[in-house]
N, C-alpha and C positions, 0 to 999 in steps of 0.2 A: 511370598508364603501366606497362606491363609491361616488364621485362627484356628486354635483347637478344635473351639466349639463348635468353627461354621464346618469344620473339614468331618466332624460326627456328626452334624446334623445331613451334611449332602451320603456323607455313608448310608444313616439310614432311613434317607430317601431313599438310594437304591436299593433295598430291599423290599420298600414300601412298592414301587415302582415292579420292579419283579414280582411280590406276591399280587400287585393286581393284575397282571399277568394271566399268572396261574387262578386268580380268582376267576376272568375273562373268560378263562378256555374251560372252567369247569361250568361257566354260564352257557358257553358254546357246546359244551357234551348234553346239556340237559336238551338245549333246542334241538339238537343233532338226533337223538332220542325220540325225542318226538315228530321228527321229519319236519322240521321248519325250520328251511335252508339259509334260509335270509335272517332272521336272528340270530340262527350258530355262525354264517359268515360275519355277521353286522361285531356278532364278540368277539370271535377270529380275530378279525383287522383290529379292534381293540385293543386285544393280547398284547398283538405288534407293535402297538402305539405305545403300549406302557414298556416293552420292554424295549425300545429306542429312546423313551425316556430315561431309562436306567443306565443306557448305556452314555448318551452326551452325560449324564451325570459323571459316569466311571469316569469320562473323557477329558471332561473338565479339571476332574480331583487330580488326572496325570498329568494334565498339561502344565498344573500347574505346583509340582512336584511333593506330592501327596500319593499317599498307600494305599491301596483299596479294602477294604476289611467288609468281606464278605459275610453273612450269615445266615444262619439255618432260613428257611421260607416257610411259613406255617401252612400247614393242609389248609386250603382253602374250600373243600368238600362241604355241601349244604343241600340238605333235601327240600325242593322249593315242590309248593303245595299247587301252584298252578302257574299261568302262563307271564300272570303278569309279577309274580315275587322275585326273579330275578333284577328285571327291569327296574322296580322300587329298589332293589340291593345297591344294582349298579349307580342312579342316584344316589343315593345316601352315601356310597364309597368316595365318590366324588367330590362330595363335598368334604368326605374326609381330607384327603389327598389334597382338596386347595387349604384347607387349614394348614395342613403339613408344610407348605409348601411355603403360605403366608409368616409360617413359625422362623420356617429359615431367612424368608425376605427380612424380617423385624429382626431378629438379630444379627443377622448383615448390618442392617442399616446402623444397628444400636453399636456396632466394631467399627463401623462407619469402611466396611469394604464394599465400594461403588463397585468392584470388581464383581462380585458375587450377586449385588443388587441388579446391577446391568445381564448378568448371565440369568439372574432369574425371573427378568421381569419377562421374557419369552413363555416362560414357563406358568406365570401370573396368565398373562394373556391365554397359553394352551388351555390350563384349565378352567377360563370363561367359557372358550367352547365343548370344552367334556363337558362341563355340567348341564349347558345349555341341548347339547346333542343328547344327555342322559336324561332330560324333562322329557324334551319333544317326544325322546321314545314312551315315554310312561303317557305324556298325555296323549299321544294318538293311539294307544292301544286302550288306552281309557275311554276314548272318543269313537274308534270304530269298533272294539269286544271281538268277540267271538267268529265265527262265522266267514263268510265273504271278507269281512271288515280283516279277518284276523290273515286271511289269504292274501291278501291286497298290499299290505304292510308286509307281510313274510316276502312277498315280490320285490319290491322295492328295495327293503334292510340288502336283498342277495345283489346291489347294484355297486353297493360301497367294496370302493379300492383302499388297500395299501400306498399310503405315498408317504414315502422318509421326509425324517423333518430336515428342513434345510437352514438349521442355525450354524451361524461362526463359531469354534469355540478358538479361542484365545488360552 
């Protein structure tokens, strides 16, 4: 059995995990809107990524004979002023999300449950590459602007697949 506190902290992970989610797909409406496919897909696949996260979370809490306690998801709706304010969001969220995430590793560790440390240092690792994949995007749209530059990158973002994460849970 896990800890009170680790077993509310991985709860509202998964909510955290869910609303970036729905923050994702409100990312992916705004570029959908604009006809730039490969940014609304590049969020798309994101959506997905956050809420596979939410779910090994659920997964974990069952296995390990803990309740899920679901809650409200806050409107993630934001009127972004041009092409590149999502992108700078999406960074920033990022970095939230590994604070969060850093919160629950340190008090694992501080219960001393290697159980929860071991499940979440996957999730340490995930989020070195969101935020690194949530730079790259901000500094090449920085690097190539508007134009051609902005066409070229819209190509590309439309290349990214979906692929389920393939961790153990225990």
């Amino acid at each position: 059995m896990l800890q009170k506190s680790i077993v509310n902290l991985l709860n509202e992970q998964i909510n955290k995990e869910l609303f970036s989610a729905y923050l994702y797909l409100d990312m992916a409406d705004f570029y959908a809107n604009a006809g730039l496919e490969g940014f609304e897909n590049w969020f798309k696949v994101q959506a997905q990524e956050e809420q596979d996260h939410a779910m090994l979370i659920r997964q974990y809490l069952l296995n390990n004979g803990h309740e899920i306690k679901l809650s409200a998801i806050a409107d993630p709706s934001r009127e972004y002023k041009d092409f590149k304010e999502p992108l700078t969001a999406a960074l920033e969220h990022e970095r939230y999300v590994t604070d969060s995430i850093n919160t629950i590793y340190t008090e694992a560790l501080a219960k001393k449950d290697y159980r929860t440390v071991q499940f979440l240092d996957w999730f340490v690792k995930e989020q070195g590459e969101e935020e690194m994949n949530a730079e790259n995007n901000l500094n090449q749209f920085e690097l190539f602007g508007a134009g051609k530059g902005l066409y070229m990158l819209d190509r590309d973002l439309k290349a990214r697949v979906h692929v389920a994460p393939s961790l153990v849970l225990d």
